[in-house]
Structure formats: structure tokens, C-alpha cells
C-alpha positions in Angstrom: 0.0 0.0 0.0 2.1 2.7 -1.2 -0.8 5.5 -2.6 -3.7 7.2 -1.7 -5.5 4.8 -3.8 -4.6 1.7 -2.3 -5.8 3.6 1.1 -8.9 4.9 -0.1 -9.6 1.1 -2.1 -8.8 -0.1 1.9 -11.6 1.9 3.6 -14.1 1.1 0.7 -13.6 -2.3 1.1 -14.1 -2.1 4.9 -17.4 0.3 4.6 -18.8 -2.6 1.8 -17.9 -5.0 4.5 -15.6 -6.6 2.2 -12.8 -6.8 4.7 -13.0 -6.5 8.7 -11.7 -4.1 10.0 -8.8 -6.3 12.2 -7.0 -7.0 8.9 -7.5 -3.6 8.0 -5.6 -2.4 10.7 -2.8 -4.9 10.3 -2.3 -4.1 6.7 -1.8 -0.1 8.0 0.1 -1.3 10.7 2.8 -2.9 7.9 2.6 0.0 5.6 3.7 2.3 8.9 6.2 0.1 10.1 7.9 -0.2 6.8 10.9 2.7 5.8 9.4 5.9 3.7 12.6 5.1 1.9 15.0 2.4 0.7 19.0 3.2 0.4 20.3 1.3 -2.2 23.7 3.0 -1.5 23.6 5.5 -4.7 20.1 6.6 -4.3 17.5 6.5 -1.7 14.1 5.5 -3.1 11.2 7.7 -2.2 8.4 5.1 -1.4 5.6 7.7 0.2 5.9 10.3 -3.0 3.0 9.1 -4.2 0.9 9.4 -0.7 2.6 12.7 -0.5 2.2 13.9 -4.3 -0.3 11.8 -6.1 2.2 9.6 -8.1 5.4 7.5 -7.4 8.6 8.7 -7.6 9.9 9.3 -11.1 13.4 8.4 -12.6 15.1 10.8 -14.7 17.8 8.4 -16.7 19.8 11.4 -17.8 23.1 10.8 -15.8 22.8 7.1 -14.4 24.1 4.2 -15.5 21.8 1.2 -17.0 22.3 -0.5 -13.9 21.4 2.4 -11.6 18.4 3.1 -13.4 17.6 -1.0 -13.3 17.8 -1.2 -9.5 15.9 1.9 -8.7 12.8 0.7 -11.0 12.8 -2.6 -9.4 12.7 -1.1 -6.3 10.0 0.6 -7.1 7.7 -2.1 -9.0 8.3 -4.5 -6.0 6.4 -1.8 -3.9 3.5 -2.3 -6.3 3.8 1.3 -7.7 4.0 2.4 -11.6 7.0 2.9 -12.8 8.2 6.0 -14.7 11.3 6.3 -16.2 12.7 9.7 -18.4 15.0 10.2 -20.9 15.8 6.6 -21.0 17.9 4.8 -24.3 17.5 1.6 -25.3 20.2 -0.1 -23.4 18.6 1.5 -20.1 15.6 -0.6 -20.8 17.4 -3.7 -21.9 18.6 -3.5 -18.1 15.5 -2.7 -16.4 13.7 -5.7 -18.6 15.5 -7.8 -17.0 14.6 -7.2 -13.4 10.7 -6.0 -14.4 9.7 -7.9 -17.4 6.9 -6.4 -18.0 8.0 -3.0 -18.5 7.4 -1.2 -22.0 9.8 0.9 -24.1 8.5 4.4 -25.7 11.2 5.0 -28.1 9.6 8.3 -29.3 9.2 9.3 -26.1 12.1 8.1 -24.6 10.2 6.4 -21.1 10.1 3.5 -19.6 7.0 2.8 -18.2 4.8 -0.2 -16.0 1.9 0.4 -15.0 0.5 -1.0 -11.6 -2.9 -0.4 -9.9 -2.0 2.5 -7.7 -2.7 5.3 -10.0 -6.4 7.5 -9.8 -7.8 8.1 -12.9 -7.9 11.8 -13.7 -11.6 13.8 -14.2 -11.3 14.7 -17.9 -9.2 15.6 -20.8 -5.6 16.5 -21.2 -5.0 17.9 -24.6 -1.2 17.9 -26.0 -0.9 20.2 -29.3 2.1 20.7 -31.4 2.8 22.9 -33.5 5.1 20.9 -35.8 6.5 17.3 -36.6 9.8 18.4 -35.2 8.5 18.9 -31.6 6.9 15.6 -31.4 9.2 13.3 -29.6 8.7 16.2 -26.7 5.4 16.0 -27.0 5.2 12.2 -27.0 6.8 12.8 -23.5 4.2 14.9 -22.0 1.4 13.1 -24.1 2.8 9.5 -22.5 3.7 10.7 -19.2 0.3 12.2 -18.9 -1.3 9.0 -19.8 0.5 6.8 -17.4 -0.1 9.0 -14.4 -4.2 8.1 -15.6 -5.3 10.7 -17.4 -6.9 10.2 -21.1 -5.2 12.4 -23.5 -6.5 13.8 -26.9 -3.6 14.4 -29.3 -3.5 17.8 -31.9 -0.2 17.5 -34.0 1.0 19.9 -36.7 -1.0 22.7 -35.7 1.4 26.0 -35.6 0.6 29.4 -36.7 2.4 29.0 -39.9 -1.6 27.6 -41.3 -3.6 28.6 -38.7 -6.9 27.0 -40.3 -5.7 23.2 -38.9 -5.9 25.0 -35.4 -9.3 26.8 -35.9 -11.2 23.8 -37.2 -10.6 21.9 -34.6 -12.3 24.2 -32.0 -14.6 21.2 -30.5 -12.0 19.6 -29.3 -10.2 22.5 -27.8 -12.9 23.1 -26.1 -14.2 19.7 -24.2 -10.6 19.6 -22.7 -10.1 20.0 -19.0 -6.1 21.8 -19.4 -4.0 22.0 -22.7 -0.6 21.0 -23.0 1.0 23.0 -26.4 4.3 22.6 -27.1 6.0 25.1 -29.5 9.8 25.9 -30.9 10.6 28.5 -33.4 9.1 31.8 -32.4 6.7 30.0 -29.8 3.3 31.9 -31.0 1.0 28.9 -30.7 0.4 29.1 -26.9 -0.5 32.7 -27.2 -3.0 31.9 -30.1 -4.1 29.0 -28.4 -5.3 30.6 -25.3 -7.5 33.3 -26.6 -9.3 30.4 -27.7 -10.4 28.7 -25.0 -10.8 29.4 -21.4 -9.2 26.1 -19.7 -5.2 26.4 -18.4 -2.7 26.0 -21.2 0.6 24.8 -19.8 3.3 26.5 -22.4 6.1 23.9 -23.2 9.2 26.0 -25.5 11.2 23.2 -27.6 14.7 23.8 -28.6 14.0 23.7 -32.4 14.5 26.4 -34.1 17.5 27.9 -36.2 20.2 30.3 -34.9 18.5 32.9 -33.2 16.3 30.8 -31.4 19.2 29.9 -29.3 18.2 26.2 -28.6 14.9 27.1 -27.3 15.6 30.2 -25.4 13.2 32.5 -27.8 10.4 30.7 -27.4 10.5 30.6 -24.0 10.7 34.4 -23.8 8.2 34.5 -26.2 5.9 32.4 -24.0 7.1 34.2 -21.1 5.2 37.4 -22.6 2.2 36.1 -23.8 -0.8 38.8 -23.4 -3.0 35.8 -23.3 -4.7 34.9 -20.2 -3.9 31.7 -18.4 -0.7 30.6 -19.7 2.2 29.2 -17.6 5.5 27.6 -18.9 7.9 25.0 -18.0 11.8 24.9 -18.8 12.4 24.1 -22.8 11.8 20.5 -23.9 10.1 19.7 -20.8 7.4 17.5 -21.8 7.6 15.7 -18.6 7.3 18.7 -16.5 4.1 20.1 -18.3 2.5 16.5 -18.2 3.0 16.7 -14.1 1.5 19.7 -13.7 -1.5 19.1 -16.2 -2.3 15.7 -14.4 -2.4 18.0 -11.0 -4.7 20.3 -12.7 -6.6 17.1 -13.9 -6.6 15.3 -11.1 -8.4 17.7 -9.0 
């Protein structure tokens, strides 16, 4: 029992008379006894982030070794929570498959992922748009990570200023979603454009493609920094993840 779901699926069970409340107390009693943490010497494995934040600790595979990133996520599968992995190659997955076996590989997304049943299903729609194919693989991140922390996302690809008609006929679907993801390089104008559509949170994600003076993402972030539009945050550049977190907050509430 390492989430708020598992506790609240506890009492349910108890108040259906499913499960007395003796065996109740001694599965509580084993959760509180056991550490909020496990030290496997390089890291310490965060086992009550999800209790404390909604969803299990995530890895971030950008600095770790295969087998660092291997013994972290079968840490945390053996606790019975999803598992997460970011910015993960192949040979990082060839390593955790072979201590979770079930786990799955998002190469253009670049997570690992397993889901268990400890994650709470979000209340509606999280949206990702992009505005071209280039900022897709960051996109895939927030679209993926968004779906495995249990929310149901609605894809818009290709949609950028440059042919603004894609974007306009597709105002339905803007507008049935609960928060919007849009992730933009270049300039970074769709966020802007986007918002003055709709009246739901857009979560602003700058991607470093561009040419030269978009300084590897840096003016579209400042771009989306000063939008004029109402109800527009942003993450750091080519944080897919980052957006997908925050949306599934939003979504989740």
C-alpha cells in the first residue's frame, strides 16, 4: 500500500464490509512500520511520494548508468507502484527488462513505463498540441507521461501558426478539454494563439527547435514568457515531462 488509492480502495472495502476491520488495521500497521525510503547505496528510493504527491517517484535516466536506473525501478515495482522512467535509451531498458519484465519501451518518447494499480484516474481531458513534426518526440513525452499518471489524453499534432486553419477547425475539441498542453519551438506563438481560444489552463512547453537565433529554445521561451493571453504558464524548454505533471495536478483535482 504505497498510494492514496490503495488507502482509499482499503476503507471502501471495509465500509462494503468486504474486509473487517482487524485486517485492516494490520495491513496499516505494515505500511507504517515499513521505511518511507529504501537506500540502495547510490540513491534513496522515495516510497511515500506518491501518498505525498499523487504519483510515485519518477526516474530521470539522464546521468545514471543502466544499472542504476535498473535497480531503482525494481525497487520501485516490487512496492507495487508504476513505474516512470525519463530520458531513457535503449540499453537503459534492456537492463531494467530484465529485473521488471513487463515493463514497455516508448522510443519516441524516450520512457520506460509499467503500469500497476495504484494510480487514480484523472476527471477529464488533457490535450497535448504541437505545432510541428519536429517537436513531437517532446510531446510524446508529456502526451505518454500524462497517460500513465491516468489521465486520457486527446492528441493535436501539426498545428502551428504558420496555417492557422488546422488549429481553428478543430475548435470542438479544444474546447471539451479540462487543461492543454501545447508545445511550441521557433518563435513560440502557438500558446499565445491557443489561449484566446479557450478558457481552460494552457501549460506552455518551449522546444529547442529552431534555427540560430532561437538559441536552442531560449526564444520561445521568452516569447511564451510574454504572452498577453490569459492563463498561460510555462515550463523549462523541452520539458514535456514537467508540463504532463503539472497538467495531471490540474486534472486530477
Amino acid at each position: 500500500m504505497t498510494s492514496n488509492k490503495h488507502l482509499q480502495d482499503l476503507l471502501e472495502r471495509v465500509a462494503r464490509g468486504e474486509l473487517d476491520t482487524d485486517t485492516a488495521r494490520e495491513q496499516l500497521i505494515e505500511v507504517l512500520r515499513s521505511s518511507p525510503f529504501e537506500d540502495l547505496g547510490f540513491a534513496r528510493v522515495d516510497h511515500h511520494r506518491s501518498v505525498r504527491q499523487g504519483f510515485p517517484e519518477v526516474i530521470l535516466g539522464l546521468g545514471k548508468t543502466s544499472a542504476q536506473i535498473a535497480s531503482i525501478a525494481a525497487e520501485i515495482v516490487g512496492r507495487g507502484s508504476t513505474l516512470l522512467v525519463t530520458r531513457a535509451d535503449e540499453s537503459a531498458y534492456e537492463a531494467v527488462r530484465a529485473l521488471v519484465p513487463g515493463a514497455l519501451y516508448h522510443a519516441d518518447a524516450k520512457l520506460i513505463t509499467l503500469r500497476q494499480q495504484d494510480v487514480s484516474p484523472g476527471k477529464g481531458t488533457i490535450m497535448v498540441a504541437a505545432a510541428g513534426t519536429s517537436d513531437l518526440p517532446v510531446a510524446e513525452e508529456a502526451a505518454r507521461t500524462a497517460e500513465i499518471m491516468g489521465n486520457d489524453v486527446d492528441r493535436l499534432y501539426d498545428v502551428g501558426v504558420a496555417g492557422l486553419h488546422r488549429l481553428l477547425g478543430e475548435r470542438k475539441r479544444l474546447e471539451s478539454a479540462r487543461v492543454i498542453i501545447v508545445v511550441a519551438g521557433m518563435e513560440g506563438a502557438l500558446p499565445s494563439v491557443l489561449a484566446g481560444l479557450v478558457g481552460t489552463p494552457v501549460i506552455a512547453v518551449p522546444t529547442s527547435i529552431g534555427y540560430g537565433a532561437s538559441f536552442g529554445g531560449l526564444a520561445a521561451l521568452l516569447g511564451m514568457l510574454n504572452s498577453c493571453a490569459l492563463g498561460v504558464s510555462v515550463v523549462n524548454i523541452d520539458n514535456g515531462f514537467g508540463a504532463a505533471a503539472i497538467a495531471s495536478l490540474i486534472n486530477h483535482l
